[in-house]
N, C-alpha and C positions, 0 to 999 in steps of 0.2 A: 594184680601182679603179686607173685608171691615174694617173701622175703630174702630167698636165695636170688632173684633176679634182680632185685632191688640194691644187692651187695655187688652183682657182677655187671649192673650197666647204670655206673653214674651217667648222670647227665655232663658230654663233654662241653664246656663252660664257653662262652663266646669269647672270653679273651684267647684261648686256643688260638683263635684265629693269628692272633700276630706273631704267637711262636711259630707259627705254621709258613708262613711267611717270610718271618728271618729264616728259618731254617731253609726252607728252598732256593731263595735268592743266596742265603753265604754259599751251598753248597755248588749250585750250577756257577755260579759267578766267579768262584775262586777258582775252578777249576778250568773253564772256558777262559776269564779272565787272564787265569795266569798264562794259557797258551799264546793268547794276545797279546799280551804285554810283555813278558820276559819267552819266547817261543826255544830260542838257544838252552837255555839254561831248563824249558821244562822239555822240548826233546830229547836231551841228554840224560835227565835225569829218569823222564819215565815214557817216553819214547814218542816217536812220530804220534798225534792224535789222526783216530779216524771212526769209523760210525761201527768198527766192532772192536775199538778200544775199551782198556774197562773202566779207564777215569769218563769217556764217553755215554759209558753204562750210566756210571755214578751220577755226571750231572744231568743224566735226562732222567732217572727214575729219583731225583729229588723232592719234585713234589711226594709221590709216593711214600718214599724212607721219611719224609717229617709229617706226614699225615700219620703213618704209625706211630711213631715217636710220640704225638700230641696225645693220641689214643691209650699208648698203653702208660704214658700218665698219669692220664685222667682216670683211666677205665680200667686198669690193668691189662694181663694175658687173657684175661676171660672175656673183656670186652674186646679187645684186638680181636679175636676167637669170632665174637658175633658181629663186630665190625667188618672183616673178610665174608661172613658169611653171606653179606648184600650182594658177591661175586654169583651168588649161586639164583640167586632171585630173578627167574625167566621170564614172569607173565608178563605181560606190558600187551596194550593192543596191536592187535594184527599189522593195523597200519605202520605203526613205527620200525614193527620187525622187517615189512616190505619195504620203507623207507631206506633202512641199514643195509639192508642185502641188495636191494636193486636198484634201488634210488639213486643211493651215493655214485657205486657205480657211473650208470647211465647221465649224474652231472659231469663225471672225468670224461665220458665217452663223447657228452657234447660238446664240452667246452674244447676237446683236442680235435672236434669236427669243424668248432667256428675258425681255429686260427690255421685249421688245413693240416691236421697231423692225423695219426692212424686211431683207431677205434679201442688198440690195447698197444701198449709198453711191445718194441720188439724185444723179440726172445735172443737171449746171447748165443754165440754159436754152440755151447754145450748144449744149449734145448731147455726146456722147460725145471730142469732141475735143478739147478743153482736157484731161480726165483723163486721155486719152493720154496727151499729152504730159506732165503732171504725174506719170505713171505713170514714163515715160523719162527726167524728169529725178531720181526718186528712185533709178535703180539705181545714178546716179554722184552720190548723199549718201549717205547711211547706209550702203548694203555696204560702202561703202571702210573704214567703222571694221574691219569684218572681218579687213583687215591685217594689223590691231593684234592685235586680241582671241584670234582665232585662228588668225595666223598667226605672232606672235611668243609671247605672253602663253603660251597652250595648250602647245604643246609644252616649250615650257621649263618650265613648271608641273609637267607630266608624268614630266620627269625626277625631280621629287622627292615626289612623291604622285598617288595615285590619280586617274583620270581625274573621278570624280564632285566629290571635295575640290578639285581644279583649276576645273572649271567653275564653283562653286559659290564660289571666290572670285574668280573672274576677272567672276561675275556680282555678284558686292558692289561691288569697283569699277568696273564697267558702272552699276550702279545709283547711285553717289555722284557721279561723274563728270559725271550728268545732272543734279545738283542743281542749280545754279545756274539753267538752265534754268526753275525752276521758279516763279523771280523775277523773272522774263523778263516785263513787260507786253506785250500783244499778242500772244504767242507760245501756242499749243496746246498745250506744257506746265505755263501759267499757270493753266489750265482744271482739269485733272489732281489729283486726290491722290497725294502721293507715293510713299507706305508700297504703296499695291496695285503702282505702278509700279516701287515697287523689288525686290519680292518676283517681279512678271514678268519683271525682268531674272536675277535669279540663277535663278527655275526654267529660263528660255531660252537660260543659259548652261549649263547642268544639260545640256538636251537637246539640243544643238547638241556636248558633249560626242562621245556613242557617230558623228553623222555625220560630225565628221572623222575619227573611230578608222578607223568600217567602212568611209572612203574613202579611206585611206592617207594623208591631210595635204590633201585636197583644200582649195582655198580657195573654190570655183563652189559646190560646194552650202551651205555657209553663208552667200553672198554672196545665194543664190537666197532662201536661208529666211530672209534678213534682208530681204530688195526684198517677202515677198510680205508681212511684218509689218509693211510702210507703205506698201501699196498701196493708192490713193486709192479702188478699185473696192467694197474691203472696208467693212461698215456698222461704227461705233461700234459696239463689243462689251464697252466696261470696266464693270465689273470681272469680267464673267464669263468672257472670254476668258482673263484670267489665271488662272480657276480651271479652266477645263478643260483648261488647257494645265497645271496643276501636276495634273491626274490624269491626262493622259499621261504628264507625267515621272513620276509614279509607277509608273506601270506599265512603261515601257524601263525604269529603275532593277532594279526588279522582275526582269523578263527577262534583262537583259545587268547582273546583280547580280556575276556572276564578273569582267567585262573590267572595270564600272563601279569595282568595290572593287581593280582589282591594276593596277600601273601596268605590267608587262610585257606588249607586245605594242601598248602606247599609242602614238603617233607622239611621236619627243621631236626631229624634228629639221625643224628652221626652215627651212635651205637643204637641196633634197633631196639625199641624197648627202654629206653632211656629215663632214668629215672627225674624226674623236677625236681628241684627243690624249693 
């Protein structure tokens, strides 16, 4: 490593992790929060909440905005620079790219066949055009949590335990994080039980595990497998969806039991190129 890399990618430190943390809970919390609790006083002030409001932006691209934050701390703008650059990182094996693209899919497809619903989402009476675009606007909500999750959260998790104990807490506070949400009147997670939604977050944090391993810290494919799990195309599938999505994660667990249970060989570094100390 030459000395120029050495100056632009400290190693981001494991206490990171808890700034990363406060920063995402004050931000989703207070915002979500305040709607719940004072709703008068924050409609009035910054208007009806809904899922293309922009304090809605704010608290769901939270993880994201303090996974930077922690970054360009530790690591500066240069590190931020090669920290984003894991966005661009494709390879990963074949099978995980068919898993993302057809896989997911075909679990919404089933699970809305067990409890007797259609094969895809009906289309609204304009046609297919409005859920483009609702399609285009979901890649830049929710993947951006990805940042967070697994692009700070994961790897520094990694450093101190197994990949599977990593995902699997990183999917508890995935799962708590949403809470408030759930208080939310108006909002589609007000619809929702939570316990099934929570147990889908930590099996999806389970199984989002082995794809950034077996793609070197990529951050595109979880970003992928996060856009296709709120894709407006896909039918209502709860709660089946999260049951066959926890016998797939049973069975990678199963499979990749050796990489899942040994943190050597896991990605543990935030900015790639990361210098030790």
């Amino acid at each position: 490593m030459s000395v120029d890399e050495a100056v632009i990618a400290p190693r981001v430190p494991s206490r990171a992790l808890v700034a990363f943390a406060a920063l995402t809970f004050a931000i989703s919390w207070s915002v979500i929060g305040g709607y719940v609790l004072l709703p008068g006083f924050m409609n009035a002030a910054f208007g009806e909440i809904s899922g293309s409001h922009p304090l809605f932006f704010l608290a769901t691209w939270a993880p994201g905005l303090a996974a930077l934050a922690v970054v360009l701390a530790h690591a500066g703008t240069a590190g931020a620079r090669r920290f984003l650059s894991r966005l661009l990182i494709w390879r990963a094996p074949w099978g995980w790219w068919l898993f993302i693209l057809a896989g997911l899919p075909l679990v919404f497809m089933a699970g809305s066949a067990i409890k007797g619903g259609p094969p895809l989402a009906p289309l609204p009476p304009e046609g297919a055009g409005p859920m483009l675009a609702v399609m285009a606007m979901m890649l830049f909500l929710g993947p951006v949590e990805e940042l967070g999750w697994r692009g700070v959260a994961q790897p520094i998790l990694q450093r101190h335990m197994a990949p599977i104990w990593a995902g699997a807490l990183i999917g508890v506070a995935w799962g708590l994080w949403h809470l408030p949400a759930f208080y939310l009147a108006g909002m589609v997670f007000a619809e929702w039980s939570f316990v099934p939604f929570f147990v889908g977050n930590v099996v999806l944090s389970i199984l989002v595990a082995p794809i950034l391993n077996d793609a070197r810290g990529s951050l595109l494919l979880p970003v992928l497998f996060h856009w296709q799990l709120i894709n407006p195309f896909w039918p209502d599938a709860q709660p089946w969806d999260t049951w066959i999505l926890f016998g797939v994660a049973t069975v990678v667990v199963w499979l990749r039991r050796d990489a899942m249970f040994d943190r050597r060989g896991a990605v543990t570094d935030v900015v790639p190129g990361e210098v030790r100390p």
